[in-house]
C-alpha positions in Angstrom: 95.2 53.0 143.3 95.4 55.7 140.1 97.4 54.0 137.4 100.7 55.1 136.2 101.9 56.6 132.9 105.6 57.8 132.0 105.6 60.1 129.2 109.6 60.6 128.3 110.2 64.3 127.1 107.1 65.6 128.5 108.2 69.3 129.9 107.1 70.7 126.5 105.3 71.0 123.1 103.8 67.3 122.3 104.9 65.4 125.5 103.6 68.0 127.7 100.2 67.6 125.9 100.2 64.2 126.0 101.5 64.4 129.8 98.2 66.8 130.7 95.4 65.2 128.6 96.5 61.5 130.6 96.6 63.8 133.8 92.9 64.8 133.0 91.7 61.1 131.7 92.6 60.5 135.6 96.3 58.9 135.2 98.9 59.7 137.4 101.9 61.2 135.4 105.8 61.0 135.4 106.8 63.7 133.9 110.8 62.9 132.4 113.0 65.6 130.7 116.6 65.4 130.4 117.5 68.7 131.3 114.3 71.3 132.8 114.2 69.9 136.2 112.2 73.6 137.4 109.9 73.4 134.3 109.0 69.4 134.7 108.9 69.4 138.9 106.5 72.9 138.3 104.8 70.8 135.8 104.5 67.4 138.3 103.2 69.7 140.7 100.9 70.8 138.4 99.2 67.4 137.5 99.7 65.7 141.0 102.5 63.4 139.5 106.2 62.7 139.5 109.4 64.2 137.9 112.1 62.5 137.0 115.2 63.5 135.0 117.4 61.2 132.8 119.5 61.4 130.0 118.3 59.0 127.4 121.6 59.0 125.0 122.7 57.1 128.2 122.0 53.2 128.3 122.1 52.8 132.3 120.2 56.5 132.6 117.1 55.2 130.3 117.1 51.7 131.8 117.0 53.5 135.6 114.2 55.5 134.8 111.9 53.2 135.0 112.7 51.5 138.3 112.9 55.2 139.5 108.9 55.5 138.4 108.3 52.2 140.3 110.3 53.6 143.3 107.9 56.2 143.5 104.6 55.0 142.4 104.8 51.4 142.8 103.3 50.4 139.1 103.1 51.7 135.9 100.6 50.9 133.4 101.6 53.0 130.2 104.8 54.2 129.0 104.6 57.0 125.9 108.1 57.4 124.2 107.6 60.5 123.2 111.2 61.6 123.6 113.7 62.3 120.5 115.9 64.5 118.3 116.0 65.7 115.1 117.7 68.3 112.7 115.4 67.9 110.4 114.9 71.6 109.1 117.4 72.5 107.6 117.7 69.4 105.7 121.1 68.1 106.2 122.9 66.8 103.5 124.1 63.2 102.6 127.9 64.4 104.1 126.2 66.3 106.6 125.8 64.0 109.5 128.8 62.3 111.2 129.1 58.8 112.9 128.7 60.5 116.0 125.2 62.5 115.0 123.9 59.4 113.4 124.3 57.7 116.9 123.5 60.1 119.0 119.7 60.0 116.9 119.3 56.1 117.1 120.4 56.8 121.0 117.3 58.7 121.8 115.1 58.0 119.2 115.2 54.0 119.4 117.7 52.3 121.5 115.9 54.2 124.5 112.5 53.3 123.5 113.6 50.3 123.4 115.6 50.2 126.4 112.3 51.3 128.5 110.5 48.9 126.8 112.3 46.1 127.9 112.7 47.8 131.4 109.1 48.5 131.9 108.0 45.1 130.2 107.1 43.5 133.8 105.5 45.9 135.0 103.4 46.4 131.9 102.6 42.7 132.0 101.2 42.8 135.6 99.1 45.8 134.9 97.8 44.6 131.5 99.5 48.0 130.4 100.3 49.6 126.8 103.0 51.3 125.4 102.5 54.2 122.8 105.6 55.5 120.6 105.3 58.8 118.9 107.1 58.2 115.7 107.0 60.5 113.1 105.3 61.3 109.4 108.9 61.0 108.2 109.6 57.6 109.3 106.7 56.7 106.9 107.5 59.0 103.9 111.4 59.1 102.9 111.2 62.8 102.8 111.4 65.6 104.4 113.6 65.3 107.1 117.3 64.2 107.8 118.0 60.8 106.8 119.2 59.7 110.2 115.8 61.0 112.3 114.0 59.6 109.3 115.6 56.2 109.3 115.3 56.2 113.5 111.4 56.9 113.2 111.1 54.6 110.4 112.8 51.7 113.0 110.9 52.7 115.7 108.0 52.2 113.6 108.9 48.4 112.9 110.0 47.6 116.4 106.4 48.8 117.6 104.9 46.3 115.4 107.4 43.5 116.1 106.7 44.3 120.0 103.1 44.2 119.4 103.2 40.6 117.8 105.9 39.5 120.6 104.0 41.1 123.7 100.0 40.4 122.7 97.8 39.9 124.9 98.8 41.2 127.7 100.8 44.4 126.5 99.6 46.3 123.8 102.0 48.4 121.7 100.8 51.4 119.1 102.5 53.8 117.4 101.6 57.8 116.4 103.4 59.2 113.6 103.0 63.1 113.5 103.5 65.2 111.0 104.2 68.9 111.5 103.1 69.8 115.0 103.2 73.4 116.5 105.6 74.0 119.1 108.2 76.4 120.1 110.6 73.9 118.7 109.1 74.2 114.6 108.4 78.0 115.2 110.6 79.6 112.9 110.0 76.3 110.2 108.5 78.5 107.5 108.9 76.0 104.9 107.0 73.2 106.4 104.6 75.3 107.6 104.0 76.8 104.1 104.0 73.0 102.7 100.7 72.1 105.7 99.0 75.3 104.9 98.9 74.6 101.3 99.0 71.1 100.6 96.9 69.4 103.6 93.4 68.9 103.0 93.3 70.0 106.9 95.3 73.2 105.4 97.5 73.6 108.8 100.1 71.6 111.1 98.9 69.7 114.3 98.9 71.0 117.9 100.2 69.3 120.5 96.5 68.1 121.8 95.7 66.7 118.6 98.4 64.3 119.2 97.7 63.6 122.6 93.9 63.3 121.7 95.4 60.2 119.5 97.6 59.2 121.8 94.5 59.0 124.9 92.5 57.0 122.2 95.4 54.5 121.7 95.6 54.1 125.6 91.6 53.4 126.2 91.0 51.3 123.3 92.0 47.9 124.8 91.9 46.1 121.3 94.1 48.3 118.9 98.0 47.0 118.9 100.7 47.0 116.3 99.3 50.4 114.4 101.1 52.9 113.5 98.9 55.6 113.1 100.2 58.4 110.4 98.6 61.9 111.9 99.2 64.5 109.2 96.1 66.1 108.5 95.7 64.6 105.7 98.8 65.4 103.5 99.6 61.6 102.9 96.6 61.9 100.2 99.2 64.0 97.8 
C-alpha cells in the first residue's frame, strides 16, 4: 500500500507544490483547502489522491480532517501544515489588529497545526510517520510582517521542537521557515520583492518547488527532527 500524506492548504502556491512534488516521490496525497472544492478535487484527480475540505479556524473541522483522510485511505504517514494567514504586507500597525484578527491567526496558523497533530499522532506512530510545518522567515526574525502572523510562526516554530523532543523516535517533527515565496498571493508585494532582489545573496524570492524540494528532503531523511530550517536565500546573512 502507497503511504499517505495530508498537505493542509494545498490547492495553491506553496502547498500545491509541496502536494505535487510528494505525488511524484510516489505518495498518495490529500489534498485540503478550505474553500476551492473544484480547484483541489481537479487537483486530487490530478495526482491520483483525495480532497477534502475543512475550515481550520474551526476546532471540530481541523480535528475531523484527519479521521476523514483515514476514512478514505486507511493510514497516513505524513502530515505537512502548510496552511495559514497573514496580513503581512501592508504592515499593520500596533492598533491595527483587533482581538478578533489576533485569534483568528493563532486559529489557523497554530491551534490547527496543533489540533492535527494531536489528531493524526496515532496514526503517525503506527506508520513511523513525520510531520513537517511550514513556518515562516518571520517567525525567526521579528520583522517584516504583522506582529500576530509573526508571533503565530514564531510558536509554531517552538511547538515543532517541543513535539520533536515529546514524539522521538517514532514520529519525527521538522519545520520549513520560508521567506518570500512567489505566488499569486505576494504578486503585487513590490516591496519585499525589491528587498530579495537586492539584499539576498540568492538575489530573488523562493518558488513554491524550492520549498517543497525542502520539504521532500525533510520527509526522506529518517534522522533529521526538531529543525527548523530558515529558507531565505540567504538573506539571514545581512
Amino acid at each position: 500500500m502507497k503511504q499517505v500524506a495530508l498537505v493542509t492548504g494545498s490547492t495553491s502556491g506553496i502547498g500545491a507544490g509541496i502536494a505535487r512534488r510528494l505525488a511524484a516521490d510516489g505518495f498518495t496525497v490529500a489534498v485540503h483547502s478550505r474553500t476551492s472544492r473544484e480547484v483541489g478535487e481537479a487537483l486530487a484527480a490530478e495526482l491520483g489522491g483525495s480532497y477534502h475540505q475543512a475550515e481550520l479556524a474551526d476546532d471540530d473541522a481541523a480535528r475531523g480532517l484527519v479521521p476523514s483522510v483515514l476514512q478514505v485511505h486507511g493510514r497516513l504517514d505524513v502530515l505537512v501544515n502548510n496552511a495559514g494567514i497573514s496580513w503581512a504586507v501592508p504592515h499593520a500597525e500596533l492598533d491595527g489588529l483587533s482581538a478578533d484578527d489576533w485569534r483568528r491567526v493563532l486559529d489557523v496558523n497554530l491551534i490547527a497545526p496543533w489540533l492535527l497533530c494531536t489528531a493524526a499522532l496515532p496514526a503517525l506512530r503506527s506508520a513511523g510517520g513525520c510531520v513537517v510545518n511550514v513556518t515562516s522567515h518571520a517567525g525567526v526574525r521579528p520583522k517584516g510582517a504583522s506582529v500576530a502572523y509573526a508571533a503565530s510562526k514564531a510558536a509554531l516554530n517552538h511547538v515543532t521542537k517541543l513535539l520533536a523532543a515529546a514524539l522521538g523516535p517514532e514520529v519525527r517533527v521538522n519545520a520549513v521557515a520560508p521567506g518570500l515565496v512567489d505566488t499569486p498571493l505576494t504578486a503585487d508585494w513590490a516591496e519585499a520583492q525589491e528587498l530579495w532582489r537586492t539584499a539576498s545573496p540568492m538575489r530573488r524570492g523562493a518558488q513554491p518547488a524550492d520549498v517543497a524540494d525542502l520539504v521532500s528532503a525533510l520527509v526522506r531523511n529518517g534522522y533529521v527532527t526538531g529543525e527548523v530550517v530558515v529558507l531565505d536565500g540567504g538573506l539571514n546573512l545581512r
